[in-house]
N, C-alpha and C positions, 0 to 999 in steps of 0.2 A: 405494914400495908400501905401506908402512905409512900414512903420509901418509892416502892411499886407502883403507885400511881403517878409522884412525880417526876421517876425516871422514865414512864410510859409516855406522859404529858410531852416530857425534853424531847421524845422521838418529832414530835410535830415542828418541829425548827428546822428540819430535814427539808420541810415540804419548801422553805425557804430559797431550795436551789431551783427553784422550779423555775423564777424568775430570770438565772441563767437562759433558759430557753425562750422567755421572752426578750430579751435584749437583745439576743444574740441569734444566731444562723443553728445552733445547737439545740432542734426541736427532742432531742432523748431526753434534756433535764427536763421537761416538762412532765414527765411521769412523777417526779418526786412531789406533785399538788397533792399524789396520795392523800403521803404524810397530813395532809392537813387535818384531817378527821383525830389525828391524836391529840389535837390541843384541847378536846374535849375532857380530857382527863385530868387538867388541872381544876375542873370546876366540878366535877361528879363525885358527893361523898362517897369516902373509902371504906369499901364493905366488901365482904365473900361474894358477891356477886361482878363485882369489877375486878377484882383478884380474878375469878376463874375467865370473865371474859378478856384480861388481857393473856392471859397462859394460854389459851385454847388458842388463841387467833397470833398469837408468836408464836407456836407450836406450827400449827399447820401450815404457814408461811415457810420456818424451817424447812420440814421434813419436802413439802412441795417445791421448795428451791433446791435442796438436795436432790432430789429425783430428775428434776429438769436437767439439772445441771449434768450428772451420770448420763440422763437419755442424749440429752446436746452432744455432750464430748464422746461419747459412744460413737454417735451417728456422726456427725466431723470427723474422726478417726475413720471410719470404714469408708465416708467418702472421698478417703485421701489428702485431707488436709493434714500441716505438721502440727505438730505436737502443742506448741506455743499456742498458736492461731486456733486450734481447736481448744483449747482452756481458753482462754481467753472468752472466745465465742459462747461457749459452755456458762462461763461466771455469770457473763451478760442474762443470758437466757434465762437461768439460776434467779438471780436478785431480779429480775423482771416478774417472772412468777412468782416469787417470795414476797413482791411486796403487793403482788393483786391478790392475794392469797388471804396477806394479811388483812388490807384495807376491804376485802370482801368478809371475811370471815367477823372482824370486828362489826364492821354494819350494820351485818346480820345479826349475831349476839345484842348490838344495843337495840336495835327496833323490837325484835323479839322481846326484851324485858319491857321495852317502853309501853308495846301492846300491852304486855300479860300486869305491869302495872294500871293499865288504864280500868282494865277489865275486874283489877280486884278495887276498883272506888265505887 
């Protein structure tokens, strides 16, 4: 379980690129500020309850990046784009979703326990 929390925590270094898009003319890194809600994970004891909150919210990031991604390159294909250029555009769309998906999903699981902790003092 730790294992899992501090490979979860390592995700928030990500959020790191973000400052690419402040230097520079490159405002797309600026989505990777996501990440920054993961560094919360190296300081939150590791228990079944942060176990299931980081599975559920990588899960549904996945499977919602996956589907993006399917819907994108579908629709680029029938709008006549090639092949490359609609993957490509596809991926983008994909990890764009995937990680609103996650940093929503996670949020929501911690405030949720943070409420329902408040409520049992």
């Amino acid at each position: 379980m730790k294992l899992r929390r501090l490979l979860s925590g390592s995700v928030g270094f990500l959020s790191l690129l973000g400052f690419v898009g402040v230097f520079t003319d490159e405002r797309l890194f600026l989505s990777f500020f996501a990440f920054a809600v993961e560094f919360e994970h190296f300081f939150s004891p590791s228990d079944e309850a942060l176990d299931r909150q980081i599975l559920i919210s990588a899960a549904a990031g996945f499977f919602l990046g996956m589907l993006v991604s399917a819907a994108a390159a579908l629709a680029a294909l029938l709008a006549g784009e090639g092949g490359s250029a609609a993957l490509g555009g596809a991926f983008a769309w994909g990890w764009a979703a995937a990680v609103v998906a996650h940093s929503l999903c996670s949020a929501a699981l911690s405030f949720r326990e943070r409420w329902f902790a408040r409520d049992k003092e």
